[in-house]
Backbone as a chain_set.jsonl record, in Angstrom:
{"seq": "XXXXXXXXXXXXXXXXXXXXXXXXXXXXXXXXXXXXXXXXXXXXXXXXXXXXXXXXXXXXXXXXXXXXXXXXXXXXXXXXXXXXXXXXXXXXXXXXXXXXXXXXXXXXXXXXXXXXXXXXXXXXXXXXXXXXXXXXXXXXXXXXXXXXXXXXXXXXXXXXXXXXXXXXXXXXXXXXXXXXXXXXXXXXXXXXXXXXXXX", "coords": {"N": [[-63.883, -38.775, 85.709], [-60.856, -40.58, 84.501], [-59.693, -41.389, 81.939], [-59.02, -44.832, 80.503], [-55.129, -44.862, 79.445], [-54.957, -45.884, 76.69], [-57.725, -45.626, 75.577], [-57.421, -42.81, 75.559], [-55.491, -42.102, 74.274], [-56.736, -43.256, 71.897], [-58.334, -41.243, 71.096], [-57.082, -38.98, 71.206], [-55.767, -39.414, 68.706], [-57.812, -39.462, 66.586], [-58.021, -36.35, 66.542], [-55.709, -35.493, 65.849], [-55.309, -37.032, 63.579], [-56.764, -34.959, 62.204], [-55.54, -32.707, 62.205], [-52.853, -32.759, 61.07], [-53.456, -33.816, 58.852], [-54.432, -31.074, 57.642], [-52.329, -29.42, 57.914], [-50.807, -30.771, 55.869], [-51.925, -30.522, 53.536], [-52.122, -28.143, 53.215], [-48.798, -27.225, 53.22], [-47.591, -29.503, 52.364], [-45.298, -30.286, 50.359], [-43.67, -27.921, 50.658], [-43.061, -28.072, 53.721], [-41.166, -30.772, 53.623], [-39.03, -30.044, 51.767], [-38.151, -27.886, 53.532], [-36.85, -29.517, 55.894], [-35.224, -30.845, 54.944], [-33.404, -28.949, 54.474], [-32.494, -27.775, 56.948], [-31.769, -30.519, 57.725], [-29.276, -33.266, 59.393], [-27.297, -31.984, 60.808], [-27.021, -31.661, 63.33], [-26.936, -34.003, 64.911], [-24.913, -34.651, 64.804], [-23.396, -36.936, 63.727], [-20.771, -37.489, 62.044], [-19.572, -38.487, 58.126], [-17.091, -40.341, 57.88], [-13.933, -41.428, 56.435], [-13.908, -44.394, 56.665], [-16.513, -44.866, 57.749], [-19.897, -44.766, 57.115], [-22.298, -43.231, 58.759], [-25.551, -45.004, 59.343], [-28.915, -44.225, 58.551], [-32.131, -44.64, 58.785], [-34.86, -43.94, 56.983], [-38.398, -43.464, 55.982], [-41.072, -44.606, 54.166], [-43.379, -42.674, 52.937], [-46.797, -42.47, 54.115], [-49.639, -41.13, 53.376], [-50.434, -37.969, 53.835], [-48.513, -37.386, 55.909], [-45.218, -36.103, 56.557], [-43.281, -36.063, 54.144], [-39.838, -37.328, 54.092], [-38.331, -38.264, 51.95], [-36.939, -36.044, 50.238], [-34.941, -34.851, 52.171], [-33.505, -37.481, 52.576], [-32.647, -38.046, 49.594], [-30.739, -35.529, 50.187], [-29.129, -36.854, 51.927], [-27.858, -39.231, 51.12], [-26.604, -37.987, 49.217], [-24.542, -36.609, 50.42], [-23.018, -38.829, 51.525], [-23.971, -40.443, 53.609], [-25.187, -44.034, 54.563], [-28.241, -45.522, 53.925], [-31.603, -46.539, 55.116], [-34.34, -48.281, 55.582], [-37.625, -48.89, 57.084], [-38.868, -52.403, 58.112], [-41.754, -54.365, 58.047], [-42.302, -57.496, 60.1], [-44.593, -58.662, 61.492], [-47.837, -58.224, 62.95], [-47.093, -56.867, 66.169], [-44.246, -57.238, 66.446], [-40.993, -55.888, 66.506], [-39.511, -53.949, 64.207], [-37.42, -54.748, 61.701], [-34.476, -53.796, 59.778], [-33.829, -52.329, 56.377], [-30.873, -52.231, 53.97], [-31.105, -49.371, 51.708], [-31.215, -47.126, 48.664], [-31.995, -44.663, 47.096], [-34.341, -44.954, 44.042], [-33.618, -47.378, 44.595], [-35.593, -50.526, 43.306], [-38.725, -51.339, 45.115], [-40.329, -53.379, 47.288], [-44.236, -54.382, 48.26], [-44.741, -54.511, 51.568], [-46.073, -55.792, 54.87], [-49.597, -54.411, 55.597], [-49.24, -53.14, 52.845], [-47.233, -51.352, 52.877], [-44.473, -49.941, 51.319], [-41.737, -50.902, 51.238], [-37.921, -52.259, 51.799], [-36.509, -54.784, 49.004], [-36.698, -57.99, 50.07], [-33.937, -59.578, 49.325], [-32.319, -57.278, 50.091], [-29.53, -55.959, 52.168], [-29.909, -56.609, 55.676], [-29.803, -54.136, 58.401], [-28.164, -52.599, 61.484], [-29.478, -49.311, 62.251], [-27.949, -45.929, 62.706], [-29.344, -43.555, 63.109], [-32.963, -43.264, 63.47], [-35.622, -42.456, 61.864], [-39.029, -41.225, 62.506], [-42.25, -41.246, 61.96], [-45.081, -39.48, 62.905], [-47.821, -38.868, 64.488], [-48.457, -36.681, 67.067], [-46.879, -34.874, 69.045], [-45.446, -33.922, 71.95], [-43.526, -31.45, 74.475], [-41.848, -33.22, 76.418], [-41.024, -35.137, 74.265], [-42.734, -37.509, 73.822], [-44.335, -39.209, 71.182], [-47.398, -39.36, 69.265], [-48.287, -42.212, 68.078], [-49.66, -44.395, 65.244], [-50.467, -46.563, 66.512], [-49.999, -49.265, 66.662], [-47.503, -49.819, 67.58], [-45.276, -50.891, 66.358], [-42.427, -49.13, 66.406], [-42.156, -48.397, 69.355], [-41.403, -50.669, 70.59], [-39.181, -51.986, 68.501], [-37.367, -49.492, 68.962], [-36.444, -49.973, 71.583], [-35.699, -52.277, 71.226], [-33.437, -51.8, 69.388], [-31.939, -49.545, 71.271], [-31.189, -51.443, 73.025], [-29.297, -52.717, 72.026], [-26.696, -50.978, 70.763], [-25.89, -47.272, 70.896], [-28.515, -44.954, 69.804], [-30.057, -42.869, 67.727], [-33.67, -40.982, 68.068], [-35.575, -39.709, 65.606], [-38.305, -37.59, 65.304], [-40.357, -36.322, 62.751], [-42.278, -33.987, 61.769], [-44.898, -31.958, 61.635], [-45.044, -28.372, 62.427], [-47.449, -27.6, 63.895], [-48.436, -30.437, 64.824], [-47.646, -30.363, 67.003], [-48.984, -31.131, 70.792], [-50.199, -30.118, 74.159], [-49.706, -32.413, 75.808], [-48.915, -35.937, 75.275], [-50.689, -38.636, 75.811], [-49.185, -41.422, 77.86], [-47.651, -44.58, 78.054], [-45.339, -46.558, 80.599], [-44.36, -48.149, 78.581], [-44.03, -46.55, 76.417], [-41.649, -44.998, 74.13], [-39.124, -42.824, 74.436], [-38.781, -39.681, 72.296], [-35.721, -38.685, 70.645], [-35.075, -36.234, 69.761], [-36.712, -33.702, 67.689], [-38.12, -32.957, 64.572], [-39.326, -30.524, 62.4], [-40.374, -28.2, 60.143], [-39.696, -25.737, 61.474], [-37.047, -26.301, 62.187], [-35.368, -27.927, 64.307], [-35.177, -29.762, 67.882], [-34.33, -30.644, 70.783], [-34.802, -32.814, 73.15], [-34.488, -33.463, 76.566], [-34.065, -35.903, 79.433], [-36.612, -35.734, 82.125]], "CA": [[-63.286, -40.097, 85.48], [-59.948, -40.646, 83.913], [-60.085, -42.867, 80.568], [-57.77, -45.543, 80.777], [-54.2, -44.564, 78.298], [-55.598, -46.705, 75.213], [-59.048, -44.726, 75.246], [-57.209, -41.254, 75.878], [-54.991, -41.961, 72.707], [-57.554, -43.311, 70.416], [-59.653, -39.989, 71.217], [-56.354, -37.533, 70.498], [-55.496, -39.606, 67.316], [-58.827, -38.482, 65.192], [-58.14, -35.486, 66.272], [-54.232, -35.162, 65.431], [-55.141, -37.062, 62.068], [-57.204, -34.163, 61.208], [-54.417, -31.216, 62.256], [-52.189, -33.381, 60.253], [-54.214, -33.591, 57.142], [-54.692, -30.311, 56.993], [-51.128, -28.865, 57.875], [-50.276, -31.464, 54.905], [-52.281, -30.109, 52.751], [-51.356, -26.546, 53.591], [-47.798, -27.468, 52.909], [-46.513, -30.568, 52.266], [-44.056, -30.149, 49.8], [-42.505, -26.99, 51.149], [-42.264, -28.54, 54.598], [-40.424, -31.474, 52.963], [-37.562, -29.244, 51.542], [-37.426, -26.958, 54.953], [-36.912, -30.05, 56.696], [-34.27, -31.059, 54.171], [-32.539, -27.695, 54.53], [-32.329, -28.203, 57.757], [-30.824, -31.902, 57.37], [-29.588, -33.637, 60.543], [-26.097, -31.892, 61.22], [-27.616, -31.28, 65.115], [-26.677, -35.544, 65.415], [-23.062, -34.729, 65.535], [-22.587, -37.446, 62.987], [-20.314, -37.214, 60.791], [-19.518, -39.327, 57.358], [-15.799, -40.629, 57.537], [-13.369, -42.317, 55.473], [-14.163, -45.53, 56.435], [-17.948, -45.612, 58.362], [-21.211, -43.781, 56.657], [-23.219, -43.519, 59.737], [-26.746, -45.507, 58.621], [-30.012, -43.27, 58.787], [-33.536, -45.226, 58.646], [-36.148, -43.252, 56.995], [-39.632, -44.313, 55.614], [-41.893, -44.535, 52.627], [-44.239, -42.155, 53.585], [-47.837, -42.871, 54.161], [-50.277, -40.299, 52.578], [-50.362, -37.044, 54.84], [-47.245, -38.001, 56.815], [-44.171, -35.33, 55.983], [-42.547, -36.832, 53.456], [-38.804, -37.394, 54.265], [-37.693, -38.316, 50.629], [-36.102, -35.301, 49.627], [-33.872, -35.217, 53.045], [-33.057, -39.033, 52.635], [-31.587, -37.524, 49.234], [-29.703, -34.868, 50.667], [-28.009, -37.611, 52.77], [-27.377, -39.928, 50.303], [-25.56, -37.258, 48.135], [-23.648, -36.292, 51.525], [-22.164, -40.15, 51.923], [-24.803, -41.148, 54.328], [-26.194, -44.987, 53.964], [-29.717, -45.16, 53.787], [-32.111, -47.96, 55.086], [-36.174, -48.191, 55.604], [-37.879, -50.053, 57.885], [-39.328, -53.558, 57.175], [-42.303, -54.902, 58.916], [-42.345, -58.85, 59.572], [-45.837, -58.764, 61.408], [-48.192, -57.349, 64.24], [-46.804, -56.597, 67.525], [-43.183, -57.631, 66.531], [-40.163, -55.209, 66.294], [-39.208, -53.908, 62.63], [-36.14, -54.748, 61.168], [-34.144, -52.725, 58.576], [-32.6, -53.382, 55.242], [-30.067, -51.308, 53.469], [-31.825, -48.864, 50.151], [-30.883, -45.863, 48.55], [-33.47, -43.723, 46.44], [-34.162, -45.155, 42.932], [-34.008, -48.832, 44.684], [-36.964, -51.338, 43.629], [-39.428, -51.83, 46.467], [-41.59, -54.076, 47.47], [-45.069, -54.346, 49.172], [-44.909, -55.378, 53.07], [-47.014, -55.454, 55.697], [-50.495, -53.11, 55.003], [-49.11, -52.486, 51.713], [-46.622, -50.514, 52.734], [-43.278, -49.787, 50.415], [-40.33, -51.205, 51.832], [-37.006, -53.005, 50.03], [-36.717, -56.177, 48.908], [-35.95, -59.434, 51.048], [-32.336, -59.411, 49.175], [-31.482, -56.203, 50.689], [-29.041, -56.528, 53.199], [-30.076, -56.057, 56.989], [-28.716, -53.484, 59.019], [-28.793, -51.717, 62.345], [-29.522, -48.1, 61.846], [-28.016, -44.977, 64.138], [-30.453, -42.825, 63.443], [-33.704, -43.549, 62.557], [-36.634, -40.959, 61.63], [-40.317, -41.652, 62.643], [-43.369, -40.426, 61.206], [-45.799, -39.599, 63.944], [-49.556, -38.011, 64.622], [-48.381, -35.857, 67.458], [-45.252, -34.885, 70.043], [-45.288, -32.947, 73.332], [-42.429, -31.039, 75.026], [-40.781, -33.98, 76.544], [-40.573, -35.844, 73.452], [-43.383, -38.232, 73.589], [-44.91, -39.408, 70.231], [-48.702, -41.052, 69.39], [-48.047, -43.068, 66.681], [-50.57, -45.665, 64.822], [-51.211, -48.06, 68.19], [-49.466, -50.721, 66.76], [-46.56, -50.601, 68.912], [-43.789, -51.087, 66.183], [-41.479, -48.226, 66.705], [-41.707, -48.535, 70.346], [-40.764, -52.059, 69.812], [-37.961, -51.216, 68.021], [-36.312, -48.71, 69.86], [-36.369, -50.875, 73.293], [-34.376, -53.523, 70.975], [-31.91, -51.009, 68.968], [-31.322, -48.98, 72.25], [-30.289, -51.953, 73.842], [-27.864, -53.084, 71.184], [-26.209, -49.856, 70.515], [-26.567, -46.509, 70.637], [-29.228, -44.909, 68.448], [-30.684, -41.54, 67.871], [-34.754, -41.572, 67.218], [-35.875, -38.435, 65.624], [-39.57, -37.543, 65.119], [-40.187, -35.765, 61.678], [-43.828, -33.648, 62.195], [-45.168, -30.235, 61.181], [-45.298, -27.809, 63.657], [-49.009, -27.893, 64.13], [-48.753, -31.578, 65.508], [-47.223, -30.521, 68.594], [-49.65, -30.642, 71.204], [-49.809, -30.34, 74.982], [-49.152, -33.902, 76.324], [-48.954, -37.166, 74.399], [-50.701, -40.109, 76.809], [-47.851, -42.501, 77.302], [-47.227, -45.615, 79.56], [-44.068, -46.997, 80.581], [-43.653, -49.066, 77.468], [-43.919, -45.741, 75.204], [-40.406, -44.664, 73.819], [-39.415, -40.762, 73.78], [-37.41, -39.473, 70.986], [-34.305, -37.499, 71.254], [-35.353, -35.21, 68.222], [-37.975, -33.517, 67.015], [-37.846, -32.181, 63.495], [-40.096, -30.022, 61.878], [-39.867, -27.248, 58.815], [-39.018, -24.48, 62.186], [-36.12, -26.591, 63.115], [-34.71, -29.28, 64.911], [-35.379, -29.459, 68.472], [-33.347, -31.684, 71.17], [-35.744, -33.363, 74.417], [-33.904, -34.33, 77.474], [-34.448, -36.484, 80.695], [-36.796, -34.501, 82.634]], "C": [[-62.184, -39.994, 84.43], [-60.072, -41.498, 82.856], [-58.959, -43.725, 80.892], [-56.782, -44.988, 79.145], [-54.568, -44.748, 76.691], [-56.293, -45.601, 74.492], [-58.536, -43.196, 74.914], [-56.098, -41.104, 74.084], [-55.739, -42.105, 71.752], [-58.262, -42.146, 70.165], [-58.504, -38.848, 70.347], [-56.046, -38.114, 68.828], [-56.657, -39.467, 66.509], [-58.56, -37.542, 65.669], [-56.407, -34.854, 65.49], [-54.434, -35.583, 64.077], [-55.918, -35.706, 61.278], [-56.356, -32.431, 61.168], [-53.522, -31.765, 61.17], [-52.534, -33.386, 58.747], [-54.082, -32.406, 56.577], [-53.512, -29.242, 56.957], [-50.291, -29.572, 56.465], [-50.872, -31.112, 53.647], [-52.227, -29.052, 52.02], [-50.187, -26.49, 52.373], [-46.744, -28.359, 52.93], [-45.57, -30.549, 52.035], [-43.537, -29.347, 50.179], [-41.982, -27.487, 52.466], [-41.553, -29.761, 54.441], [-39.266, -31.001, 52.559], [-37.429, -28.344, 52.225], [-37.099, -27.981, 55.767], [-35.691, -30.896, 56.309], [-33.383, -29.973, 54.169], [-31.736, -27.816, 56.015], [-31.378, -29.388, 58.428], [-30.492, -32.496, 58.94], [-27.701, -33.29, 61.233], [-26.067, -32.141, 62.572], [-27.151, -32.858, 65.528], [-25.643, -35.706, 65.504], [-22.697, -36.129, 64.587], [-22.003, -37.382, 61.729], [-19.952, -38.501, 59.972], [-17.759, -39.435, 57.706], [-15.084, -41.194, 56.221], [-13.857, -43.764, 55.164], [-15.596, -46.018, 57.214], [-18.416, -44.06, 57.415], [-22.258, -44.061, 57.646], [-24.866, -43.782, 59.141], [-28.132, -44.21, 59.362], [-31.379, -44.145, 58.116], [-34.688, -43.969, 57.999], [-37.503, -43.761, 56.63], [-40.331, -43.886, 54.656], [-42.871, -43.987, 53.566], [-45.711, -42.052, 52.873], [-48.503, -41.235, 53.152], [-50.947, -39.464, 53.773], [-49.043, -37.197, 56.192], [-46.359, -36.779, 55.999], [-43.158, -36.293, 55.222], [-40.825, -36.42, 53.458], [-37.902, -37.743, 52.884], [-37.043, -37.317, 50.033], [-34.764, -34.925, 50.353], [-32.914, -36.49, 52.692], [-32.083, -38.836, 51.156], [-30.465, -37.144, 49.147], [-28.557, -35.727, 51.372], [-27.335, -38.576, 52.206], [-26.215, -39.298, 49.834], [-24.44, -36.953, 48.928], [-22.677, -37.493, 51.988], [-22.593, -40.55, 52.766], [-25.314, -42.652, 53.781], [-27.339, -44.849, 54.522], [-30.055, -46.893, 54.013], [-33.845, -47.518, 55.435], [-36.465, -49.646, 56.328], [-38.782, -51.644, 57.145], [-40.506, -54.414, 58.515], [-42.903, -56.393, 58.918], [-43.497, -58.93, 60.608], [-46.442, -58.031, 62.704], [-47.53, -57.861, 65.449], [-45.257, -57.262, 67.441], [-42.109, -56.413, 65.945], [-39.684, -55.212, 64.615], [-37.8, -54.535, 62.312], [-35.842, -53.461, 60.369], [-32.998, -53.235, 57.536], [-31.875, -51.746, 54.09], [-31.369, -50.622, 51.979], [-31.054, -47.495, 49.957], [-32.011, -45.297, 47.239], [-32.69, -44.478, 44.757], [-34.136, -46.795, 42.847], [-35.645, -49.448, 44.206], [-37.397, -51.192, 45.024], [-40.118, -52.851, 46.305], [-42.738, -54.106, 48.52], [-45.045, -55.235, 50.393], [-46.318, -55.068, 53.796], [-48.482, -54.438, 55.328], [-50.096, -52.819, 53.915], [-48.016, -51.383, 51.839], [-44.894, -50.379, 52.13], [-42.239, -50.459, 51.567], [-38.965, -52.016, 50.872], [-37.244, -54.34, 50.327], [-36.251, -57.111, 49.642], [-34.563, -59.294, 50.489], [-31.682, -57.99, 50.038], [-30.948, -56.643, 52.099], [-29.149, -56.008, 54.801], [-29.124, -55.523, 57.874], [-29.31, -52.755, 60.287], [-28.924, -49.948, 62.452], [-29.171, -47.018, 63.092], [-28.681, -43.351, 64.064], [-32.161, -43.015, 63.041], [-35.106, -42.551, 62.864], [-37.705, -41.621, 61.611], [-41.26, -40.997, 62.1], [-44.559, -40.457, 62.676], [-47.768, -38.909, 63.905], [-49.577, -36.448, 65.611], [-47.53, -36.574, 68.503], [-45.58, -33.687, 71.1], [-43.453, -32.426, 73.713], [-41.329, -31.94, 75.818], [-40.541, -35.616, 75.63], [-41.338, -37.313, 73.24], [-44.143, -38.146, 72.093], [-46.182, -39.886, 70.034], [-48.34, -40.947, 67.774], [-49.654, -43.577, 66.56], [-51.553, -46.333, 66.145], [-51.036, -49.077, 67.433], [-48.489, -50.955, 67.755], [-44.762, -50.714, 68.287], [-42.472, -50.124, 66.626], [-41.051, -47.776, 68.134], [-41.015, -49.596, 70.557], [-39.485, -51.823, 69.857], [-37.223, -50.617, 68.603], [-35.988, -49.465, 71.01], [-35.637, -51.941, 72.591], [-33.423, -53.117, 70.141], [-31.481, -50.315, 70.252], [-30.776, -50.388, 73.075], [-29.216, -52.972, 73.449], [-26.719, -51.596, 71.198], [-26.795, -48.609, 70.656], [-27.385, -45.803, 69.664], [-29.702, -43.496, 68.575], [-32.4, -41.587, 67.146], [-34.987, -39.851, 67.181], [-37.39, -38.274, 65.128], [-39.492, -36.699, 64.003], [-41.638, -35.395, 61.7], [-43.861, -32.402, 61.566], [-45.618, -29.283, 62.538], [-46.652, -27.878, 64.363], [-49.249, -29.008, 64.774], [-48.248, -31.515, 66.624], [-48.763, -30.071, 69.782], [-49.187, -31.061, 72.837], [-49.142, -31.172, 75.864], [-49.698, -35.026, 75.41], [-49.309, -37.894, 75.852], [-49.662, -41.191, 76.733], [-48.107, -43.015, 78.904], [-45.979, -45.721, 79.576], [-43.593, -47.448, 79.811], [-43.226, -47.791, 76.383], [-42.13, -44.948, 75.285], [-40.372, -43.272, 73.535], [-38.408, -40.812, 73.048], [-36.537, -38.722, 71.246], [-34.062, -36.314, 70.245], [-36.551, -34.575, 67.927], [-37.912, -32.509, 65.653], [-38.884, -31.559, 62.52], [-39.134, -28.731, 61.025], [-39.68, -26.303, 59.556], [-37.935, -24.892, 62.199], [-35.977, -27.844, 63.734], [-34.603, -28.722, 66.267], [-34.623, -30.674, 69.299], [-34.809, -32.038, 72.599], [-34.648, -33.834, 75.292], [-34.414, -35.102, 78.189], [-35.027, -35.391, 81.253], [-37.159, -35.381, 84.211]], "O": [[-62.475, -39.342, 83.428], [-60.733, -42.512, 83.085], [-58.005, -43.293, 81.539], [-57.33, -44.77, 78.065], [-54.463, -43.933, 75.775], [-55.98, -44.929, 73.509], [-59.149, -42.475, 74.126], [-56.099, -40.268, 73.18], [-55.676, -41.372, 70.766], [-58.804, -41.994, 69.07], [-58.751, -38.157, 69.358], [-56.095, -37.341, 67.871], [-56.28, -39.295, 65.35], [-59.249, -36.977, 64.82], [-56.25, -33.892, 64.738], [-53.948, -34.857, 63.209], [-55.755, -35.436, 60.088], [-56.517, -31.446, 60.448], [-53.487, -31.017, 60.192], [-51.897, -32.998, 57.768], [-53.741, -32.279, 55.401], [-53.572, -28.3, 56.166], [-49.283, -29.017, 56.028], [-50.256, -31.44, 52.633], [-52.254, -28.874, 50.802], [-50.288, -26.057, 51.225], [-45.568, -28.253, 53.279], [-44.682, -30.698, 52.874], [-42.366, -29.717, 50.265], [-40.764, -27.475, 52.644], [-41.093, -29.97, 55.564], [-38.293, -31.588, 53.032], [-36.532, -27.599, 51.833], [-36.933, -27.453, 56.867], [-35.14, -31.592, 57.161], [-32.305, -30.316, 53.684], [-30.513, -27.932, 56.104], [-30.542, -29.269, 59.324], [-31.361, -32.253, 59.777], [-27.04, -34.086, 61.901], [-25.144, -32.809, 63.04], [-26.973, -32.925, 66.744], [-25.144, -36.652, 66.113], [-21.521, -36.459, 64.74], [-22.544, -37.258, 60.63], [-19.921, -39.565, 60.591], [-17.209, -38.335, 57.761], [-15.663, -41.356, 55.147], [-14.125, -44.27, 54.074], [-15.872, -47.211, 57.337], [-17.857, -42.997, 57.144], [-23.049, -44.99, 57.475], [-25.41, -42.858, 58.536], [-28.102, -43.585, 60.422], [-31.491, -44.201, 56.891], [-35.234, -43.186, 58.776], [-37.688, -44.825, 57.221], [-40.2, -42.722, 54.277], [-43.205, -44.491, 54.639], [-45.952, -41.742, 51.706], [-47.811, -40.506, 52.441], [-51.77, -39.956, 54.546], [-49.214, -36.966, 57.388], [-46.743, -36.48, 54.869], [-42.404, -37.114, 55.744], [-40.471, -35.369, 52.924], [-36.717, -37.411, 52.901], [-36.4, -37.729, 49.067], [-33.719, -34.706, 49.741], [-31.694, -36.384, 52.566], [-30.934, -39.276, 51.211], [-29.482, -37.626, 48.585], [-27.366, -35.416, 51.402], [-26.235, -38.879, 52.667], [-25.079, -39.763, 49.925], [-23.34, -36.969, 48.377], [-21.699, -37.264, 52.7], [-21.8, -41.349, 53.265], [-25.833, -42.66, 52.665], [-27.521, -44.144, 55.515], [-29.5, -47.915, 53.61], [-34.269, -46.362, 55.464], [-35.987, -50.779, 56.284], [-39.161, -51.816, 55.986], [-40.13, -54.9, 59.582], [-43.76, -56.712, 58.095], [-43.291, -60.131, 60.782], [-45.722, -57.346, 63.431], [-47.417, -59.057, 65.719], [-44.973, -57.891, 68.46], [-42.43, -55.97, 64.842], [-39.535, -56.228, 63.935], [-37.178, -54.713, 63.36], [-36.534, -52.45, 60.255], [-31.997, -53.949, 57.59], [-32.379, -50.687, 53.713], [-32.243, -51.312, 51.454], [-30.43, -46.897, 50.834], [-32.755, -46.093, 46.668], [-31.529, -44.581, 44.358], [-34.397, -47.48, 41.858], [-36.685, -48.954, 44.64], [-36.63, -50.965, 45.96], [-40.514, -53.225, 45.201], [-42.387, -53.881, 49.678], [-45.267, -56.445, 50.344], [-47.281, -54.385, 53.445], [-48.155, -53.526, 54.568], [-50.717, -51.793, 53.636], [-47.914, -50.549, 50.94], [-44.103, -50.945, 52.885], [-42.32, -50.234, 52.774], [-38.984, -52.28, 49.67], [-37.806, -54.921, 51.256], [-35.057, -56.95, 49.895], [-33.823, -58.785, 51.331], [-30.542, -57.956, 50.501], [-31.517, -57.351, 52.931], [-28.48, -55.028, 55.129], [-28.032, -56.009, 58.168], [-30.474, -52.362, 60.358], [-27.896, -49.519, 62.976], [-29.764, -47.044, 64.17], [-28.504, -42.36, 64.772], [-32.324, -42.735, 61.853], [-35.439, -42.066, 63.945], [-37.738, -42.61, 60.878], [-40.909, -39.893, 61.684], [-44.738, -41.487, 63.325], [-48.534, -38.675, 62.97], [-50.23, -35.443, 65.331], [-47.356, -37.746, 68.835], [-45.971, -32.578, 70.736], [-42.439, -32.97, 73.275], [-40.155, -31.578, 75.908], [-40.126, -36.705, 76.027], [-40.763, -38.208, 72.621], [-44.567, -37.033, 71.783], [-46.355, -40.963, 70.605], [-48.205, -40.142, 66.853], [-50.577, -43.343, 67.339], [-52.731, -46.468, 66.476], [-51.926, -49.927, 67.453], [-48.465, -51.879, 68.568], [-43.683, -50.686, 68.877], [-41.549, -50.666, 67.233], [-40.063, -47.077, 68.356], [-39.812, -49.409, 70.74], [-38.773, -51.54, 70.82], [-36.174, -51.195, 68.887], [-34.785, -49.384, 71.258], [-34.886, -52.604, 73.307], [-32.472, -53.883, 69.987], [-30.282, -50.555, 70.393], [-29.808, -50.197, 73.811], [-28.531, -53.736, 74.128], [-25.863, -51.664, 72.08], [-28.022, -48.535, 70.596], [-27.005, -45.994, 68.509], [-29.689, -43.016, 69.709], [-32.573, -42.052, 66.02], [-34.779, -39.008, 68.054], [-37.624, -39.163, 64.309], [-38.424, -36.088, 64.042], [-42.403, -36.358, 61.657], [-42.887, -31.883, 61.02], [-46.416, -29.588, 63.425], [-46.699, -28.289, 65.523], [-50.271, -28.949, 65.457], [-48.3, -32.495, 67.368], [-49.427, -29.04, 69.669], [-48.301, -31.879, 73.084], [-48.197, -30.826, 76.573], [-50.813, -34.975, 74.89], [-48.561, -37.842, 76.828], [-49.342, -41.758, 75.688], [-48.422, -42.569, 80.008], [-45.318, -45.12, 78.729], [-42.362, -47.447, 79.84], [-42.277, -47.936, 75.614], [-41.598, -44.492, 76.297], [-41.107, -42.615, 72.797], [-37.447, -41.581, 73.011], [-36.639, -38.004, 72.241], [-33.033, -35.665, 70.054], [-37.53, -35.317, 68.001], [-37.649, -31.317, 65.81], [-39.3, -32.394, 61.717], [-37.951, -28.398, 61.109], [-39.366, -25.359, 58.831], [-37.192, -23.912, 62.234], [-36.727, -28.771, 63.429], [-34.146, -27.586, 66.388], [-34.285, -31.658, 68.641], [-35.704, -31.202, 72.719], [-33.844, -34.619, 74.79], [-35.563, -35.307, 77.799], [-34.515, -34.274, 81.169], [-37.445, -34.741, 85.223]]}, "num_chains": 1, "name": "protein.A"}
């Protein structure tokens, strides 16, 4: 008997939170500055005179690869910087401009984000935090839903680039996904930066 999608994710996510834990424990901080070395030249965007192509990253949860020392690097490079903002269950995030050293404040679950004054923006790349990623670029997230969300209403404003940010260890054979689930066009870990096509 087949589980229905739901069941088949809730089963791989205890087990991805515990590859995760312990690849984070391993080496957090070094895969944090290989993943920052790395940086996101592979997106072909470049900073100009007059646009700083925006880059979303996130206050990262506790065992999650922490993207803060990248989000740095891009700052110092003339990148703007924004973080997502969550206004409640089962509704698409927003995003509001920050750059490292900004106040935060507590949203949603408690989780860091900037303040209501910060000014909202649409982001063209934005970096996910995930549990685990397969070969054609499927993610299991949480099972809330936001970041699929999301992408299905920035991809159909503009173009966007979504990049997954993981430790090698979280790749596993197939991610369960329905039609609603969003694939990424990235996958970035402390080997490298990896591209997914249409398959």
């Amino acid at each position: 008997m087949v589980l229905p999608i739901d069941q088949q994710k809730q089963h791989m996510r205890a087990y991805a939170k515990q590859v995760r834990a312990k690849a984070h424990a391993a080496g957090g901080e070094t895969a944090s500055k290989a993943i920052a070395v790395v940086g996101l030249e592979f997106s072909d965007l470049q900073v100009g005179t007059d646009h700083s192509p925006i880059v979303s990253g996130y206050a990262a949860l506790p065992g999650e690869l922490d993207p803060a020392i990248l989000l740095a690097g891009l700052h110092g490079a003339g990148f703007s910087l924004a973080l997502p903002v969550t206004i409640g269950r089962a509704i698409p995030l927003i995003f509001r401009n920050w750059m490292p050293g900004d106040a935060m404040g507590k949203g949603y679950q408690g989780i860091a984000e900037p303040v209501p004054s910060a000014a909202e923006v649409l982001p063209d790349i934005v970096l996910l935090p995930l549990l685990a990623f397969d070969d054609q670029g499927y993610r299991l997230g949480y099972g809330g839903g936001h970041y699929d969300r999301t992408l299905v209403q920035l991809r159909a404003q503009k173009p966007v680039i979504a990049v997954g940010l993981a430790y090698d260890q979280q790749k596993v054979d197939a991610v369960p996904h329905d039609r609603y689930d969003q694939r990424l066009d990235w996958i970035l870990t402390p080997s490298g930066a990896r591209a997914f096509t249409e398959s």
